[in-house]
C-alpha positions, 0 to 999 in steps of 0.5 A: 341840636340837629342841623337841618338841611337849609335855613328855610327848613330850620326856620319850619322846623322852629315855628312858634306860634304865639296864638296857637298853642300846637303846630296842629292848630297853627296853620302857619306850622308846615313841618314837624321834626322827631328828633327821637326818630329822625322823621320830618313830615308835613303837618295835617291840619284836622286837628290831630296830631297826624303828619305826613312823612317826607323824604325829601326838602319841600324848599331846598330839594335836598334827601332828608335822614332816613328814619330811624324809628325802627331802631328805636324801637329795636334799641329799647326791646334790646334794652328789655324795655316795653315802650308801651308798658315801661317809662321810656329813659330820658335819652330815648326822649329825643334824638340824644340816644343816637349819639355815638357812645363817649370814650373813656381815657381808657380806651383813646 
């Protein structure tokens, strides 16, 4: 789970919508959140999936986490894996992969 910038932002970023069946289609829906890569942006309504990428919190003012598509990116071609091509891992899936490796007994 992320935690977002102020209850307002949680409260977008959660939205459903019980008539609609995506936040491009709810006009109701204003933010969508990637977890894989970090990115917040504003929901286009025209149908598609598009969102316009915002940097800072419409509500509390507050500097949103820099993307981190790129690295993604970078972390799967390091892997030798083709987004494009190759099934993409379940931990690249959502925001899990940024995670900080877990320790072994061994090396505490």
């Amino acid at each position: 789970m992320t935690d977002h910038c102020c209850e307002v932002m949680t409260t977008q970023v959660s939205w459903h919508c019980d008539r609609h069946d995506t936040p491009s289609t709810c006009p109701d829906a204003l933010i969508r959140f990637s977890a894989r890569f970090q990115e917040y942006g504003l929901v286009i309504h025209d149908g598609g999936a598009s969102t316009l990428g915002i940097e800072f919190c419409p509500w509390c003012g507050q500097r949103l986490p820099e993307s981190q598509r790129d690295r993604w990116f970078d972390e799967l071609e390091r892997r030798g894996i083709d987004p494009w091509e190759d099934p993409i891992p379940a931990e690249f899936q959502d925001g899990g992969w940024l995670a900080p490796p877990r320790q072994s007994r061994d090396e505490r």
